[in-house]
C-alpha positions in Angstrom: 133.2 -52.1 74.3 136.8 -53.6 75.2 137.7 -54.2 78.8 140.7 -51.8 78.1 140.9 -50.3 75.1 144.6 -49.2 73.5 143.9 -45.8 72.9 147.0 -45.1 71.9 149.6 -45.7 74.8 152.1 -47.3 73.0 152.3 -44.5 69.9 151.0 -41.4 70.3 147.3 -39.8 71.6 146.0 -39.0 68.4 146.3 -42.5 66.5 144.2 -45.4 67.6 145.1 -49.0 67.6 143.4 -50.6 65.0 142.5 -53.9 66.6 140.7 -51.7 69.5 138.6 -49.7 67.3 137.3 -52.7 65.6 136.0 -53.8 69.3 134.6 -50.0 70.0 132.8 -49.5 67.0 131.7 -52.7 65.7 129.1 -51.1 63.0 132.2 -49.8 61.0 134.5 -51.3 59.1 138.2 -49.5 59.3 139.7 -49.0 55.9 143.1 -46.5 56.4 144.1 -43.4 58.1 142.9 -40.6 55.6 144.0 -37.6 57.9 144.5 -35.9 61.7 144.6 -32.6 63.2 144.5 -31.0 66.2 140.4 -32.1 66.4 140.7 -35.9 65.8 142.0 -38.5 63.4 139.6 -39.0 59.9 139.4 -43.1 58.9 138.1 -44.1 55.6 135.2 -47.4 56.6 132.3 -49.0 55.7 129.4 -49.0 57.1 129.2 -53.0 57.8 125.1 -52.9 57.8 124.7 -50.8 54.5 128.1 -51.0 53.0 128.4 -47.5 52.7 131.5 -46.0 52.6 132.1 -43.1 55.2 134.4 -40.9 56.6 135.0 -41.9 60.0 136.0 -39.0 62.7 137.2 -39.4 65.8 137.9 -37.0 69.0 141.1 -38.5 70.5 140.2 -39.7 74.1 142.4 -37.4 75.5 140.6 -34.4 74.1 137.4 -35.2 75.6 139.1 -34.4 79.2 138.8 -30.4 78.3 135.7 -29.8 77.7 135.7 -27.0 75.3 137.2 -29.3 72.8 134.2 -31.8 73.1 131.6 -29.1 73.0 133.6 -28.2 69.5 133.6 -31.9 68.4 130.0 -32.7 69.3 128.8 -29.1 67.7 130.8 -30.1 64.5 128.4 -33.2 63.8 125.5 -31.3 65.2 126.1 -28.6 62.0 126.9 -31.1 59.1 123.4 -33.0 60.4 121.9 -29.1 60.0 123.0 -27.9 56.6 122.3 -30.7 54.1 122.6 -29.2 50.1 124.3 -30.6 47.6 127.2 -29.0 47.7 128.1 -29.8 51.4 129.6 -33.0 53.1 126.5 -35.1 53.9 126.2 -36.3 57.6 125.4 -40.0 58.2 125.9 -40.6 61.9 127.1 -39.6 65.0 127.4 -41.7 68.5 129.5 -42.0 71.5 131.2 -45.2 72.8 132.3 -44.7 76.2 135.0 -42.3 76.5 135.4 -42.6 72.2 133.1 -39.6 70.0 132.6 -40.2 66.4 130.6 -38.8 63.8 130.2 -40.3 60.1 129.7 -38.0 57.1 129.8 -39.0 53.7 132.9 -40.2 51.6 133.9 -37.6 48.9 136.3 -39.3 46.1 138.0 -36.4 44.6 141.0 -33.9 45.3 140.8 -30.8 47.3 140.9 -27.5 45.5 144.6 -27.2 46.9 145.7 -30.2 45.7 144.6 -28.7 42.0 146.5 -25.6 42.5 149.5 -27.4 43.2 149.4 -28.1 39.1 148.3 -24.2 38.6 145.5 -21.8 38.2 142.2 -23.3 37.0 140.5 -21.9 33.8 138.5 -18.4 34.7 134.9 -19.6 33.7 135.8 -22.8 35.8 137.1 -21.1 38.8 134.2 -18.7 38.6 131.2 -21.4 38.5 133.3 -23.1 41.9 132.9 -20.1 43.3 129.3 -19.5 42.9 128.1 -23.0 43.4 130.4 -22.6 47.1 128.4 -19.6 47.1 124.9 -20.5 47.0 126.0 -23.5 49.7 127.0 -21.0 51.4 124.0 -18.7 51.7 122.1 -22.1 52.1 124.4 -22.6 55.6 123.6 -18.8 56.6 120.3 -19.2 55.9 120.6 -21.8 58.3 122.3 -20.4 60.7 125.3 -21.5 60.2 129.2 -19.6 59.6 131.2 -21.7 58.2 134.5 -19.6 59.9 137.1 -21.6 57.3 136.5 -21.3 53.6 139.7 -22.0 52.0 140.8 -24.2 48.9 141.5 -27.0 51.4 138.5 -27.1 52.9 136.6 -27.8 48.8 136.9 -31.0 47.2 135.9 -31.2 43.5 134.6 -34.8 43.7 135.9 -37.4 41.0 133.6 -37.7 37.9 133.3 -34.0 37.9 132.1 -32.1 34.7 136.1 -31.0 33.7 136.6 -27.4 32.5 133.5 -27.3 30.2 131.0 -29.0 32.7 129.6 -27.7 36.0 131.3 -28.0 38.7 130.7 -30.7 41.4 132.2 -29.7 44.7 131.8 -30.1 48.3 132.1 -27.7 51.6 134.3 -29.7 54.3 135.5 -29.4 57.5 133.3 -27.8 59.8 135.3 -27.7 63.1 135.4 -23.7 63.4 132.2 -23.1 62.0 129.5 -21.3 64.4 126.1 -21.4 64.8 124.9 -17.4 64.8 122.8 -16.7 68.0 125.0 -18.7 70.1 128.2 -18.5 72.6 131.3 -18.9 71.0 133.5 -22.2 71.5 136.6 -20.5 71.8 138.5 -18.4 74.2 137.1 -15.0 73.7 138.8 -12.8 71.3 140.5 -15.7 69.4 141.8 -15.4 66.1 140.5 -19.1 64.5 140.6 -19.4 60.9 143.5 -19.5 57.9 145.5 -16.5 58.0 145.5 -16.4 54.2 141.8 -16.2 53.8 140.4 -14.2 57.3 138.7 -11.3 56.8 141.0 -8.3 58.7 137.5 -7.9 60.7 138.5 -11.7 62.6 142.1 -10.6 62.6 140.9 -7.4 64.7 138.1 -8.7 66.6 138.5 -12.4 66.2 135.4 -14.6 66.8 133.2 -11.8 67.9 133.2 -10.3 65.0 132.7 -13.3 63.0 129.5 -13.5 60.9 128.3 -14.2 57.0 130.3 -11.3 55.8 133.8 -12.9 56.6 132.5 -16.1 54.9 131.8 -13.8 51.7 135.8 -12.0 52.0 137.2 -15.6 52.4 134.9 -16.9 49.1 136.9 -14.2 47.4 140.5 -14.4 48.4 139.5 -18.4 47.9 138.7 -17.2 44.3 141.7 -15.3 43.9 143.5 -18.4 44.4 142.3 -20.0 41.5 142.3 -18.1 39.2 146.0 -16.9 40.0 147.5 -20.1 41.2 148.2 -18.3 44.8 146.6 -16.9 47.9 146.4 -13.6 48.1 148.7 -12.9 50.7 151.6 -14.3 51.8 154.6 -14.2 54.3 157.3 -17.0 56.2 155.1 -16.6 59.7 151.5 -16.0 60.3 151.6 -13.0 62.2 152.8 -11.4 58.7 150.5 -12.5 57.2 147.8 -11.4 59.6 149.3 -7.9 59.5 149.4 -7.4 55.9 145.5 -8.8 55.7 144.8 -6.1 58.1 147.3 -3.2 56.8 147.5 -4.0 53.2 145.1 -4.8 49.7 146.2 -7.6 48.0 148.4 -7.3 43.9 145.4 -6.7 41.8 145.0 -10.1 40.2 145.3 -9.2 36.6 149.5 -8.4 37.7 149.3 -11.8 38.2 147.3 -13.1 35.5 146.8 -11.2 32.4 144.4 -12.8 30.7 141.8 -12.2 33.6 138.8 -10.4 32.5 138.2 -7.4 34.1 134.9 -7.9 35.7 136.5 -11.1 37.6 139.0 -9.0 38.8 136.2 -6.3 39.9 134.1 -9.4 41.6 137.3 -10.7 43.7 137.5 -7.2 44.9 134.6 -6.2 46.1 134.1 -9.6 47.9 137.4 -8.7 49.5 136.7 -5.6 50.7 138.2 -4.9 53.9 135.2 -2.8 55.2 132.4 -5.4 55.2 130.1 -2.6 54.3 131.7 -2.3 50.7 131.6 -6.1 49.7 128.8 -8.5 48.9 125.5 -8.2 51.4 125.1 -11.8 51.2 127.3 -15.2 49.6 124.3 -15.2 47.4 124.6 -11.2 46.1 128.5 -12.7 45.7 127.4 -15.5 43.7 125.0 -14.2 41.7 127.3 -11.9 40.2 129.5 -14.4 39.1 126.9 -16.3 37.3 125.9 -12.6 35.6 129.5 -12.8 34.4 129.6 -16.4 33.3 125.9 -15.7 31.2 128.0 -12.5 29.5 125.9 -10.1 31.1 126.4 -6.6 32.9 127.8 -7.2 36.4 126.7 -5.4 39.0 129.8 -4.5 41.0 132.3 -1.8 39.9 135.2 -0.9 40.5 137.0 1.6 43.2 136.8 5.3 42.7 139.6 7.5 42.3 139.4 8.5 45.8 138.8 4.6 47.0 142.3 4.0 44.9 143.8 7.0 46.3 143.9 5.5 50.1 145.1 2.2 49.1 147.8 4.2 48.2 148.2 5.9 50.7 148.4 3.2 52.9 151.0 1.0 51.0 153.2 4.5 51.6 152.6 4.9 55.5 155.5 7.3 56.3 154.6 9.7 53.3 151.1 9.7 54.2 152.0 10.8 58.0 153.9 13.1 56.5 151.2 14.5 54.2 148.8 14.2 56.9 150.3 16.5 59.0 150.3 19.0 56.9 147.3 19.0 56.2 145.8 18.8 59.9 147.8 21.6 60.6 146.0 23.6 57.7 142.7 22.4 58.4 142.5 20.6 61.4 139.5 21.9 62.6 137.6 21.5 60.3 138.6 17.9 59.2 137.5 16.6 62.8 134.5 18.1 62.0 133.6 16.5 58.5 135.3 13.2 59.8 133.3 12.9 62.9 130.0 13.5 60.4 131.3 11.0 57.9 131.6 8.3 60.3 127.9 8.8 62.0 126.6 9.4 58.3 128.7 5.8 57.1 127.5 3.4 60.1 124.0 4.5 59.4 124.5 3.6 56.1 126.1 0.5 57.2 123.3 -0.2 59.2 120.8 0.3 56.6 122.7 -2.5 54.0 123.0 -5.1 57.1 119.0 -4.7 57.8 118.4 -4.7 53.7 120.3 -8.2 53.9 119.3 -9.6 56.5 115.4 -9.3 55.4 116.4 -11.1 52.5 117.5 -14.4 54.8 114.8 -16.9 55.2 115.6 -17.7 58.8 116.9 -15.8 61.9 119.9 -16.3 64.3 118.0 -18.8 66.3 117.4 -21.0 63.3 113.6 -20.2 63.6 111.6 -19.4 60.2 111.9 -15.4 59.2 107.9 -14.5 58.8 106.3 -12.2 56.4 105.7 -9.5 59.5 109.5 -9.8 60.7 110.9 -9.2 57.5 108.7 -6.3 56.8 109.7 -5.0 59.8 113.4 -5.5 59.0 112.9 -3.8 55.6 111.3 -0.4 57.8 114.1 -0.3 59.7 116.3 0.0 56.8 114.4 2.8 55.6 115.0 4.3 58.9 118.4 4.1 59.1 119.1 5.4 55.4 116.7 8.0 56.3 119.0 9.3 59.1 122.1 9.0 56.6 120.1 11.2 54.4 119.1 13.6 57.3 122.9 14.4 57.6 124.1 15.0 54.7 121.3 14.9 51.9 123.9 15.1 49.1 125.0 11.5 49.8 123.8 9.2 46.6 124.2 5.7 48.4 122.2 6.3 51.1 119.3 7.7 48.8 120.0 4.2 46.7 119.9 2.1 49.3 116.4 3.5 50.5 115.1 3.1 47.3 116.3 -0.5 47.2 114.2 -0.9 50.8 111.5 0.5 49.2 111.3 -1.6 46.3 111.5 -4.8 48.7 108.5 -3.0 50.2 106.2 -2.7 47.2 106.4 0.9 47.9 106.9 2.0 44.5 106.3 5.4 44.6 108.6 5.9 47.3 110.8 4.1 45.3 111.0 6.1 42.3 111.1 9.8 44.3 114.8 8.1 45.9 116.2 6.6 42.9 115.4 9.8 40.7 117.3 11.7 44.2 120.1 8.9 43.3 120.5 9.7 39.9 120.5 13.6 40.1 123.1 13.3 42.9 125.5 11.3 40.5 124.9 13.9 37.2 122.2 10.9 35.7 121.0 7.8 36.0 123.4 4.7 36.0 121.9 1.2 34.5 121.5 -0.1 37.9 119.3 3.0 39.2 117.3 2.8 35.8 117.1 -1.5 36.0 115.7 -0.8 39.5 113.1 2.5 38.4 112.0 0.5 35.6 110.6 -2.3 37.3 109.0 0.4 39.6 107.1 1.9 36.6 106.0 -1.3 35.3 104.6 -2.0 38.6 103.1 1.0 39.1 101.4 0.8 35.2 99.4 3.7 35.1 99.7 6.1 32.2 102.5 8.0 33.6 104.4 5.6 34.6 104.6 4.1 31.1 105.8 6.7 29.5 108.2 7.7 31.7 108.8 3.8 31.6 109.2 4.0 28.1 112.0 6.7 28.3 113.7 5.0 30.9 113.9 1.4 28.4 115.6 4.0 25.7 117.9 5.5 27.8 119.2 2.1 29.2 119.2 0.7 25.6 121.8 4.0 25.0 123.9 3.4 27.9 124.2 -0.3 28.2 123.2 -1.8 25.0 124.1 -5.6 26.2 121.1 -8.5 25.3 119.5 -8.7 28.5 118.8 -4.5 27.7 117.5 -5.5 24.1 115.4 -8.3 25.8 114.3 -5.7 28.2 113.1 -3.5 25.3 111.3 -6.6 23.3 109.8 -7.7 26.3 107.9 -3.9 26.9 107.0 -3.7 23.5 105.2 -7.5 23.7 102.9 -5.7 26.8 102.3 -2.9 24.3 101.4 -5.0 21.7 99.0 -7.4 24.1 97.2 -4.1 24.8 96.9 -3.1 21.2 94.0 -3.9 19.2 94.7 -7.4 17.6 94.6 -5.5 14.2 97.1 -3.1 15.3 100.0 -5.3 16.9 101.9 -6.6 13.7 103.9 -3.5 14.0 105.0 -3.8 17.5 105.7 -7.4 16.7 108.0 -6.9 13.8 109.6 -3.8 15.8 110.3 -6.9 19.1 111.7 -9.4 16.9 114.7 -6.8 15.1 115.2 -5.6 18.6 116.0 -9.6 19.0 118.3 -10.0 16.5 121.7 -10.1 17.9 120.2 -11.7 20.6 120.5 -15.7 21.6 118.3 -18.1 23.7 120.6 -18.5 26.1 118.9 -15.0 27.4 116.2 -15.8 30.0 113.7 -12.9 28.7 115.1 -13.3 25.1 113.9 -16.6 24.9 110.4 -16.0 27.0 109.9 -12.9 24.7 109.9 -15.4 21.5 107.3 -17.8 22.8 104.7 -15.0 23.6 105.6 -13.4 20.2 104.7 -16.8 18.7 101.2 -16.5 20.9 100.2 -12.9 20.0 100.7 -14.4 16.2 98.2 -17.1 17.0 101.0 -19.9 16.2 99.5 -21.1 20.0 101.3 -24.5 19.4 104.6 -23.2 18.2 104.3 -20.7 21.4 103.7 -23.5 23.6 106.5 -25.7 22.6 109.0 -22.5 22.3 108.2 -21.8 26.1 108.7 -25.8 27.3 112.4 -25.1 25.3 112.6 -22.2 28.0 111.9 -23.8 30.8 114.1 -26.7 30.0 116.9 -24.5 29.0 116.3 -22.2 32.1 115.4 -24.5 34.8 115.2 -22.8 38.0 114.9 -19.1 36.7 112.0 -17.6 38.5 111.1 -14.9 36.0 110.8 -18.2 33.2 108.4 -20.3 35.5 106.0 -17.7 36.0 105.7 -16.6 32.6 105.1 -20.3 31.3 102.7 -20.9 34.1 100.6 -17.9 32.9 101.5 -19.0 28.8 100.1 -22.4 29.5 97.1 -21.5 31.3 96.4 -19.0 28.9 97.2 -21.7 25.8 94.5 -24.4 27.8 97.2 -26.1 29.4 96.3 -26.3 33.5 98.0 -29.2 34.5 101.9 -27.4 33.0 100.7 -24.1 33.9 100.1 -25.5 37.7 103.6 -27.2 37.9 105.4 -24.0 36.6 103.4 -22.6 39.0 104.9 -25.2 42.3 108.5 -24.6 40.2 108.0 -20.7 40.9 106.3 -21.2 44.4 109.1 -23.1 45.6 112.2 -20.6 44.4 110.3 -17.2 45.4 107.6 -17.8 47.7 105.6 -14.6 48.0 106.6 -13.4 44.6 105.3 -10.0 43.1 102.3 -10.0 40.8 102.5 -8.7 37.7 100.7 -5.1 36.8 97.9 -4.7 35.1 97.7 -3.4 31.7 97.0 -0.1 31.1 95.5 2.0 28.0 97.9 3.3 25.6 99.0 6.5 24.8 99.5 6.2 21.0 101.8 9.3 20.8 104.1 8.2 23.4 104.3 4.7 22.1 105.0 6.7 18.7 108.1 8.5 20.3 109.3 5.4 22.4 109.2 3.4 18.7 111.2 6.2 17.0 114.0 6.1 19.8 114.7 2.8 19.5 114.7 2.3 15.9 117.2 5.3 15.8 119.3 3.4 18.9 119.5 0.6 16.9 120.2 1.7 13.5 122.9 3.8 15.5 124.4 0.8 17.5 124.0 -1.9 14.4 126.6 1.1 12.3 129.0 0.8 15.1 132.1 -1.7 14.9 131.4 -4.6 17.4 133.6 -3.8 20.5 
């Protein structure tokens, strides 16, 4: 190091002299000035023994005389070297040089989502498969531990070379100054709001960074995909104490006001991710991103949108002096009474709340101390969920959610029974079962596989087929009737095969099941070679589906293929360990197989009448 180093004295603190940085840090190369803020200065360089190019930060000296601020720095590179995917800002290096911190991460050439929406909103399936790449790096980073505290447009960069608006997207997480490590202390003073007013969840605003965790990552994915798919942030104001109040007081214009050509279900997506009670949006960035990628594959997504009474209150509190107004009238009426429901209402909700934060958290692979979730702990999770949905239910037994939400802890349980007597409790509370209770029962009954179960499975596949007749349902259908057909006598099958591939008909390979279906029709046929390379297409077009890797590892060992069936079998391993197995088969009732045949062929000669929609 220099014998006095210019840190500075003769501009300002927070720019270096270049001739004194070359001294300090020898092993880099100083190209320009890419950037400061109020945590350092950023320096495009090379790496002089690789010729790597970096970017190169910096904590101004000055700054390392509060300590707070170096804790903040040093964490910073301490994250980055934790959460390496893809889709995050590699780390290279970090170091020290007397009184001069640095860390090194990777150089990304490309433009920061902000700087796009300066030209206007991006293209909906574009914006959407951002969103759920950022998504999944997310998860990956909670997964890990680690709250990223600042999602924003800024803080993405879609790197140079990317796909363009009919390719994937290539983009990168930055800036991990404010993000926090769950299990540990905060860095800031306590209570702080730290963030982008734009994008906080109203839980920061409230409680600042106590009440940050993966949730307000999730709300600030959303109002990050509002953004680009209207062209501006969701809310808005000349100082940031507006905009603070209308985050917390206010939803934001539904997007399709500002953009209407937005489907829908994107608009139904951004909202529920923006909820302002985390108990209403995504569990997880991965539940968030998940149902994007339903919505960019064309099927069913599962979110939906606001109830009457849900749209009712957002009204109400856009018109705050009419609602005191009503209010009073009515407390006056039945004031009593009201205090009493209410008080119910709010034990029976944070129950319920409790029940979903359990649910996801048994679905993380590691814990707040960054330590590997086991088997045991996330069993143990999964019976506390129960329990808590169980005392939601033991005040007020007419409340659906609750009832779904126990079934869902019951499923991740293998407790299928259990399972079914909630989701049937569901579905009678609601006046019938929706898609999403009878998606949920179905795989239930298949797992259960006795006689039963089948045909009640079978009646379940109809219904579904009537109420949501998309191709993932009629892959659904094919897909049962294939398991019929593979317990039928081999002289008996060609009927169930021809039924399979008319209920596949409208349906494309670009659906998972669709295209698994047609290989192991091609194997029940005997056309074992044709089978085989149909599957291979599957896996190649599917790479990374779970449900596709396990069914080719069992269609290649079956097919005298060990040596694929074993490597679908790693693929599978590695993106579900622990995965279910698969029911046995079960004899067949001919009658009800009779019935469940005559249903769908009447479904479908009633659908293929109907206009396309």
């Amino acid at each position: 190091m220099s014998e006095a180093p210019d840190f500075g004295a003769r501009r300002d603190f927070y720019t270096f002299e270049p001739q004194s940085l070359a001294n300090d840090l020898p092993q880099f190369e100083i190209l320009r000035e890419v950037g400061k803020g109020s945590m350092g200065v950023v320096y495009e360089a090379r790496q002089r023994a690789t010729g790597r190019r970096v970017a190169l930060k910096i904590l101004p000296p000055s700054l390392t005389l509060t300590e707070r601020a170096l804790a903040r720095f040093l964490r910073e590179g301490r994250i980055m070297a934790r959460v390496r995917h893809p889709a995050i800002v590699g780390f290279v290096d970090q170091g020290t040089q007397g009184r001069l911190h640095w860390f090194a991460m990777e150089f990304v050439d490309g433009v920061t989502l902000e700087q796009r929406l300066k030209v206007g909103p991006l293209p909906v399936q574009r914006a959407c498969a951002i969103a759920a790449a950022v998504g999944r790096a997310l998860q990956y980073a909670h997964e890990h531990g680690v709250v990223h505290r600042d999602v924003k447009p800024g803080n993405l960069m879609l790197r140079d070379g990317d796909g363009g608006d009919d390719g994937g997207p290539s983009v990168a997480i930055t800036d991990f100054g404010l993000a926090r490590e769950t299990g540990t202390g905060s860095m800031t003073e306590s209570g702080a709001i730290v963030g982008t007013p734009m994008y906080m969840a109203p839980e920061l605003v409230l409680g600042g960074t106590v009440q940050a965790d993966t949730l307000g990552d999730v709300y600030a994915l959303g109002a990050t995909l509002y953004a680009l798919v209207t062209g501006r942030p969701p809310f808005d104001g000349p100082t940031a104490q507006s905009v603070l109040r209308a985050v917390v007081e206010r939803d934001p214009p539904a997007p399709t006001r500002l953009r209407s050509d937005l489907p829908t279900d994107v608009e139904t997506i951004i909202l529920k991710a923006m909820a302002r009670d985390p108990a209403h949006r995504y569990g997880s960035a991965l539940e968030f991103a998940e149902d994007l990628e339903r919505f960019l594959r064309g099927e069913r997504i599962l979110a939906r949108r606001a109830s009457v009474a849900v749209r009712t209150w957002r009204w109400c509190a856009r018109r705050p002096l009419l609602t005191v107004l009503w209010a009073a009238v009515v407390l006056l009426s039945i004031g009593a009474f009201v205090l009493l429901r209410d008080r119910d209402r709010s034990a029976r909700e944070r129950d319920l709340v409790q029940a979903e934060r359990l649910l996801a958290l048994a679905s993380t692979e590691r814990d707040d101390q960054d330590r590997p979730r086991s088997a045991d702990e996330r069993r143990d999770l999964l019976l506390a969920a129960v329990a808590a949905a169980s005392a939601t239910i033991a005040r007020d037994e007419s409340f659906a959610p609750a009832w779904f939400v126990r079934a869902r802890a019951h499923h991740r349980l293998r407790q299928y029974g259990d399972t079914i007597y909630d989701l049937d409790a569901a579905a009678r509370l609601r006046g019938g079962a929706t898609a999403e209770i009878l998606l949920f029962r179905i795989d239930a009954l298949r797992q259960l596989g006795d006689a039963t179960s089948m045909r009640r499975l079978q009646q379940d596949l109809a219904e579904l087929l009537r109420l949501d007749p998309n191709p993932h349902t009629r892959a659904l259908v094919a897909d049962h009737l294939l398991d019929l057909a593979a317990a039928n006598a081999v002289g008996e099958r060609g009927e169930l095969l021809a039924r399979a591939r008319d209920v596949l008909q409208r349906v494309g390979d670009d659906d998972a099941r669709a295209a698994v279906v047609r290989a192991r029709i091609l194997e029940l046929e005997g056309e074992h070679a044709a089978a085989v390379q149909a599957m291979q297409r599957a896996c190649q077009r599917h790479a990374g589906n779970l449900y596709v890797h396990l069914e080719a590892a069992a269609l290649f060992e079956r097919n005298g293929d060990p040596v694929a069936s074993e490597r679908e079998r790693g693929l599978a391993a590695r993106l579900a360990p622990g995965a279910a197995p698969q029911p046995q088969a079960t004899p067949l009732d001919l009658e009800a197989v009779g019935r469940f045949l005559g249903d769908v062929d009447q479904l479908l000669q009633s659908l293929d009448r109907e206009p396309p929609r």
